[in-house]
C-alpha positions in Angstrom: 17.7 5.2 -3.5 13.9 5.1 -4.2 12.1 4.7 -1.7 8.2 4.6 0.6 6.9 4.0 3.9 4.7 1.4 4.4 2.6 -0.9 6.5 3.7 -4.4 5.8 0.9 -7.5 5.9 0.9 -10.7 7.1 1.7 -13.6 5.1 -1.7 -15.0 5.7 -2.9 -12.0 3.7 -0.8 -12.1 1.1 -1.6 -15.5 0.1 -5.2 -15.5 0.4 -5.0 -12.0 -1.7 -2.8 -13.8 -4.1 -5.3 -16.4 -4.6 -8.2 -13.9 -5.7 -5.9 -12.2 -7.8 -5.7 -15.4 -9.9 -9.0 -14.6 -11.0 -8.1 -11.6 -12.6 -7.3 -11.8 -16.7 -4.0 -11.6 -17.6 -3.8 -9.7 -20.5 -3.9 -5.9 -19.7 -3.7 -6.4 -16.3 -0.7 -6.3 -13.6 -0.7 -7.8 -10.8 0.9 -7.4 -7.3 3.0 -9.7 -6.2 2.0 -11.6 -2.8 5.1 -10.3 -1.0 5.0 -6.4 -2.2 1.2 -5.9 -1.1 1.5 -3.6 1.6 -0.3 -0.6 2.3 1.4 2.9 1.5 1.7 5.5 4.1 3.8 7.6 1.8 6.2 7.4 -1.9 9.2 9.3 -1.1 10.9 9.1 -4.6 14.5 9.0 -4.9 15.9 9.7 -1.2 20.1 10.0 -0.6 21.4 7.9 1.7 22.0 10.9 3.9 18.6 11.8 4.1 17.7 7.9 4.5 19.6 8.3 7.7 17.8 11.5 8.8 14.3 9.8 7.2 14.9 7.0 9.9 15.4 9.1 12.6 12.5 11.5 12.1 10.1 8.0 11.9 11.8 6.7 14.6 10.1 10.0 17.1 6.5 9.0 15.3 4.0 8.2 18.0 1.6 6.0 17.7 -0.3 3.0 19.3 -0.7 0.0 17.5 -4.1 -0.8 16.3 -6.2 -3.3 14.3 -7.1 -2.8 10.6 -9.7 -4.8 8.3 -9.7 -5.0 5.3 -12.8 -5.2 2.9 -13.9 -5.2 -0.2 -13.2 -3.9 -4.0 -13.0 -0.5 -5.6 -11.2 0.8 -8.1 -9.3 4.1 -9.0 -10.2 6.6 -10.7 -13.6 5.3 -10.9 -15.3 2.4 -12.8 -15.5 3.8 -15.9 -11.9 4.5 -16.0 -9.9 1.7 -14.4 -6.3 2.0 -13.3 -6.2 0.7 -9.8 -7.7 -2.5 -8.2 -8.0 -1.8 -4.4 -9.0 -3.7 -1.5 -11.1 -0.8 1.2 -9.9 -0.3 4.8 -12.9 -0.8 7.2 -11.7 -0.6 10.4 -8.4 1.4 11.4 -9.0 3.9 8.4 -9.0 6.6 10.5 -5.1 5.2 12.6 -3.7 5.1 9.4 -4.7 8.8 8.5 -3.5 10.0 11.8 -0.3 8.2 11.0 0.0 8.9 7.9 -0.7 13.0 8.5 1.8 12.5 11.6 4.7 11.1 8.8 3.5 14.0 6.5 4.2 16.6 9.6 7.2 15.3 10.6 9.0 15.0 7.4 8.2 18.8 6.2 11.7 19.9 8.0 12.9 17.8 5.1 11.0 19.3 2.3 9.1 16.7 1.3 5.5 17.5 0.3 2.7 16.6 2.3 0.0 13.9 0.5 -3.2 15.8 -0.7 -6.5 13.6 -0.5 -4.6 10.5 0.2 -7.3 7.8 0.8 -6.1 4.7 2.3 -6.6 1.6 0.4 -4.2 -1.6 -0.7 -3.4 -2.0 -4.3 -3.9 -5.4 -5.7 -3.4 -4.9 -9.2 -3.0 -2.2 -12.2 -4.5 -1.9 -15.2 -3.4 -1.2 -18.6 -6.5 -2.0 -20.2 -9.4 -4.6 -20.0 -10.6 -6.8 -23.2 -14.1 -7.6 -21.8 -14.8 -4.4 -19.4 -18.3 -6.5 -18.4 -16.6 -9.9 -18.1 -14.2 -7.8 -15.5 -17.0 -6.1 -13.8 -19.0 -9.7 -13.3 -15.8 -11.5 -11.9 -15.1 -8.7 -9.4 -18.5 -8.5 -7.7 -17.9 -12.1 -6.8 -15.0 -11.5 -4.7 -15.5 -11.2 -1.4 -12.7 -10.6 1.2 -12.8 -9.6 4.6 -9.4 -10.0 6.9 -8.2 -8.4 10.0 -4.8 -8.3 11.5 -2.5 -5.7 13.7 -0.6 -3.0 12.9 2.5 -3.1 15.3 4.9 -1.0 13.1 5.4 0.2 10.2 9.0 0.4 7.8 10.7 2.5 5.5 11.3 0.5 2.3 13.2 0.8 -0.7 12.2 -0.3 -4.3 14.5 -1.7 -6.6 12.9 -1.9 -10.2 13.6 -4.6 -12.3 12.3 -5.6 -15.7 10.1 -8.3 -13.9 8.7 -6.0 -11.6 10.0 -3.9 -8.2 11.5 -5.6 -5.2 10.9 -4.2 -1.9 13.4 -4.3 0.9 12.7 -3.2 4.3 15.4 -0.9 5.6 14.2 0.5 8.6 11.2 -0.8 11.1 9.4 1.6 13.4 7.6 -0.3 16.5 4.4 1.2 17.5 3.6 1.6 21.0 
């Protein structure tokens, strides 16, 4: 089974997210769908349902206290003359989700998995294939503004099932933060 860990967001979010996103073109451009934004602590690739079992149980001795996150405006991956990646920043609870996310790497070394290198944490909104009007794109963006906050109480391991319409995400383990 394919799967990540990830930090799941409020409906709230996705739906307000979902809303800028409809200003985005169309053509050359994919979006995220409202209920698979989340924000990736780590892709795991394809996993066996034995180490699935062993994955959950190694996540399940992660400690952690729960903490607040904002999110803030736009960037853009690799950089904006090459566009691949529309992002919304982390503000606030950057530096938890490192820690976390450098705790996950730790942990699951005793199952050879290799640990992230420059991971910079950031939720994806949208990919890009390529842009029509590169300006037109650039003028629409700097318009958006978002700022929301919310919690992070846990965090799941999730599998991806990819379709020809896009992945679906299913949660199959949740880990409760303290």
């Amino acid at each position: 089974m394919r799967c990540f860990i990830a930090i799941n967001l409020p409906d709230r979010i996705k739906n307000k997210i979902a809303e800028i996103t409809k200003e985005l073109p169309d053509k050359g451009i994919k979006k995220v769908k409202p209920n698979n934004l989340h924000l990736t602590l780590k892709f795991l690739g394809e996993v066996s349902e034995n180490n699935a079992d062993k994955i959950k149980k190694i996540l399940d001795k992660i400690d952690c206290q729960k903490f607040d996150v904002s999110l803030k405006n736009f960037g853009f991956f690799p950089n904006n003359n090459f566009i691949k990646i529309v992002w919304i920043g982390i503000e606030k609870g950057r530096e938890e989700i490192i820690k976390l996310q450098k705790q996950i790497d730790l942990k699951l070394k005793e199952l050879n998995f290799k640990p992230e290198t420059d991971f910079e944490p950031h939720l994806t909104i949208a990919r890009v294939k390529f842009l029509e009007d590169k300006k037109e794109f650039f003028e629409k963006t700097k318009k958006f503004k978002f700022e929301e906050n919310f919690s992070v109480s846990n965090f799941c391991l999730m599998q991806s099932f990819l379709k020809n319409t896009g992945p679906i995400y299913k949660k199959i383990h949740e880990v409760k933060l303290s």
